[in-house]
N, C-alpha and C positions, 0 to 999 in steps of 0.2 A: 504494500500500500504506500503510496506517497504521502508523506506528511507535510500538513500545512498549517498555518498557524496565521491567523485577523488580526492586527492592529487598530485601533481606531479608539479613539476617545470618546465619541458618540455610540453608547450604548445601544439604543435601536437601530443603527446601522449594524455594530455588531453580533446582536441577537438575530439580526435578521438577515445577515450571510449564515450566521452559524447554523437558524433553522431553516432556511432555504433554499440552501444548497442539498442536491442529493446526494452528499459528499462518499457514503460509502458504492453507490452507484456508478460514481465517475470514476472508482479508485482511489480515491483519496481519503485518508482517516483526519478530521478535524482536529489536531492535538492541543491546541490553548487558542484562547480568545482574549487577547492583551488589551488593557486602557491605553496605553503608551507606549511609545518608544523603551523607557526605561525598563518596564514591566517585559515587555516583549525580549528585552539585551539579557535580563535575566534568566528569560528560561530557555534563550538557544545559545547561552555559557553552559548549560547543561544535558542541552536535546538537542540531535539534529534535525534539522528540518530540510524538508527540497524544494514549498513553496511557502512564499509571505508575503501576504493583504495588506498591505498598510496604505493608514492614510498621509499626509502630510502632515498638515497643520495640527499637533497636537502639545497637551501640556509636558513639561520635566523634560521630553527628549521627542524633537520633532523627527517623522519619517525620513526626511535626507541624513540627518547622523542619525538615527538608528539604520540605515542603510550603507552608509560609511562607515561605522562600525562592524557589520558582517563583512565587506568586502577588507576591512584591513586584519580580519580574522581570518579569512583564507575560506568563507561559507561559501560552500558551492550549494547555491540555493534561485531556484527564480524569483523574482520580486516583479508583482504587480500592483500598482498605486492607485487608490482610489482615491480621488482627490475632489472639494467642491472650487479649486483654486487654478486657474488659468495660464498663472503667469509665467512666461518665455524662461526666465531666468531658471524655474525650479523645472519646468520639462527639461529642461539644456541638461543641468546638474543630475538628472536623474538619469537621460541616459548615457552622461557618461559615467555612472555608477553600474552599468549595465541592467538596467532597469528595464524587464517584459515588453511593459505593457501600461500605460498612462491613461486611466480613464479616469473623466470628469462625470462626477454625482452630481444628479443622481441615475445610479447606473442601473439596467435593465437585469433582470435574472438573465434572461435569453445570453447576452453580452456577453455577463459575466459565467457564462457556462461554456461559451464559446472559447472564451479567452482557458478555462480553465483545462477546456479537452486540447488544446493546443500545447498549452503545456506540459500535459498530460502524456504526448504523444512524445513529444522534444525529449523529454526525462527519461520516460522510455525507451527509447531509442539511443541516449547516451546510456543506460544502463545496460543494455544489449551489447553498445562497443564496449566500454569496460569489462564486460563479460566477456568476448573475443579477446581482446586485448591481455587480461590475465590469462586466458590459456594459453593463448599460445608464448605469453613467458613459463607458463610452468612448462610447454613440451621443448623451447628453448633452453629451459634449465635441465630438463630430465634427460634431453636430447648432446649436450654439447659434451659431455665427457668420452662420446662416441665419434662423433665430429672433431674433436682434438686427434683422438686415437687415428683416426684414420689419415687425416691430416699428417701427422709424425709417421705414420709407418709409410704412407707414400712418399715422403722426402727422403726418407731411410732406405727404401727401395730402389729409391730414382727412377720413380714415376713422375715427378717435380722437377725437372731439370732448369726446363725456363725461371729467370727471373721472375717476370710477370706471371706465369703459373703460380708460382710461391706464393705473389703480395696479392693474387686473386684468392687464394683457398684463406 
């Protein structure tokens, strides 16, 4: 399941991703529903997550540094903003935070469900490479002690004669 986790400081906005979303539906488990930035910094020091709601404008620690703070953390996570706030300056800064997805509230379920299976797909699908990706380091490690051997017994044979034979194996 993908975990995701709402930020928002307006409580009806939040209650109402959290129950209108068909989050186990899409694949995704709801794991916290944060007031804030600071609330939210708290509980993914301790959980990972792969998706986070947030909005902007909120009290103690607004969406852009709670967003600057996952990225100087190393979170590999998508970030979608749900924001009532227009302005040029904070779209710019969010995506160069590498920020989804930018949408101004108030936002549609339909939207927000779209955005969400998009997501959904992208994760996915980097989960599938890293899944390739680690096997075939494991049969590259399981593999090389055989690839050395053979490697050394053909130079020892002189089967390797050429130079460039050599610096290619």
């Amino acid at each position: 399941m993908i975990k995701a986790i709402v930020v928002d400081d307006e409580i009806l906005t939040r209650e109402g991703i959290r129950a209108n979303i068909p989050w186990e539906k899409l694949g995704y488990e709801l794991v916290a529903a944060c007031a804030d930035g600071r609330e939210a910094q708290a509980y993914v020091k301790e959980h990972e997550v792969d998706v986070v709601l947030t909005d902007l404008y909120m009290p103690v620690l607004n969406g852009i540094e709670f967003i600057r703070m996952l990225r100087e953390q190393n979170q590999v996570c998508e970030v979608i903003i749900l924001t009532g706030h227009e302005r040029f300056e904070l779209a710019r800064e969010a995506i160069a935070l590498g920020v989804k997805q930018y949408l101004l509230k108030p936002v549609t379920g339909q939207t927000l469900l779209t955005e969400l299976h998009k997501v959904s797909r992208e994760i996915q699908e980097r989960m599938r490479l890293k899944d390739w990706v680690d096997i075939a380091k494991k049969k590259l490690h399981d593999y090389l002690p055989v690839i050395q051997n053979q490697f050394w017994n053909d130079l020892l044979l002189g089967n390797l004669i050429e130079l460039k034979k050599i610096k290619e194996r």
